[in-house]
C-alpha positions in Angstrom: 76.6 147.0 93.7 72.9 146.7 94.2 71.8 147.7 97.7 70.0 144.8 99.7 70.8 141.7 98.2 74.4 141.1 99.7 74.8 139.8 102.5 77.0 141.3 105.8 80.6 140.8 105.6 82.1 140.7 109.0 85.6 142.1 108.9 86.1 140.3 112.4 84.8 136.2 112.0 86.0 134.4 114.7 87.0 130.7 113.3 87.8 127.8 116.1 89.1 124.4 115.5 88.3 121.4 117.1 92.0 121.5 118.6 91.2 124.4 120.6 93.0 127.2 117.8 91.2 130.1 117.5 91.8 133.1 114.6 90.0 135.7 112.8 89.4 135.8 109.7 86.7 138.0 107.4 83.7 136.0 106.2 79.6 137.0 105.7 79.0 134.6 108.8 80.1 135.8 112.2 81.3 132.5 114.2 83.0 129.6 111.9 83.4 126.0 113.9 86.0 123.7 112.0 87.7 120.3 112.7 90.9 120.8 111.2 93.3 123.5 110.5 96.8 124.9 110.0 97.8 123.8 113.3 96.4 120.3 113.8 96.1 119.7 109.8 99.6 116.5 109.5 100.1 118.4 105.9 101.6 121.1 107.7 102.6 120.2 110.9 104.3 117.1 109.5 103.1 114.6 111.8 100.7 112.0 110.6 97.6 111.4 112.2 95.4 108.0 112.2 92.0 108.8 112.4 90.7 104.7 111.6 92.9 102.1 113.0 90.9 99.2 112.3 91.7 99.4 107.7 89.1 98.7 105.6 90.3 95.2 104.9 90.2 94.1 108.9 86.9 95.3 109.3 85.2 92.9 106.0 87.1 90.4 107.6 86.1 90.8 111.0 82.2 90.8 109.5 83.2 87.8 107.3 83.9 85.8 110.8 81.1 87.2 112.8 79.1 85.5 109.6 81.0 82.3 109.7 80.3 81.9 113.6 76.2 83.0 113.5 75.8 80.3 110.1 77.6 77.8 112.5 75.8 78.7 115.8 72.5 77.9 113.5 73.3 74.6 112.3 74.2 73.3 115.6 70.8 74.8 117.1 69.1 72.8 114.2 71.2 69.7 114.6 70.3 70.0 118.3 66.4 70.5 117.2 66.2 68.0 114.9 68.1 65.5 117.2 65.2 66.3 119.8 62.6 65.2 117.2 63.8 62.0 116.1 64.0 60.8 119.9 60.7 61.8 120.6 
């Protein structure tokens, strides 16, 4: 190996998960911070998880209705403009 362009491998990395799991493991950085692992991760502790409630589908449709009820919201206030006009 060529001396000086490796970098440090620390025998002694201390990894923590999001759940509060801590283990050591050997890595070239000296503190790891993850989300998941082998004790929160459902593939091994069997359990399923759901991370988004709302499904991909109930959220277009959701925006589709919020759309519906602005376009409608706008007409009326133009009806109601327009209406003001005319009697004046």
């Amino acid at each position: 190996m060529k001396p000086g362009i490796h970098p440090t491998y620390y025998d002694n990395c201390q990894v923590t998960c999001a759940c509060g799991n801590k283990f050591t493991t050997g890595s070239t950085l000296e503190k790891i911070e993850v989300e998941v692992c082998s004790k929160c991760h459902p593939f091994f502790t069997g359990q399923q998880k759901f991370v988004d409630i709302k499904g991909r589908i109930d959220k277009f449709k959701e925006k589709q209705a919020q759309g519906v009820a602005y376009n409608a919201a706008k007409k009326a206030k133009a009806a109601k403009k327009s209406k003001e006009e005319k009697t004046n």
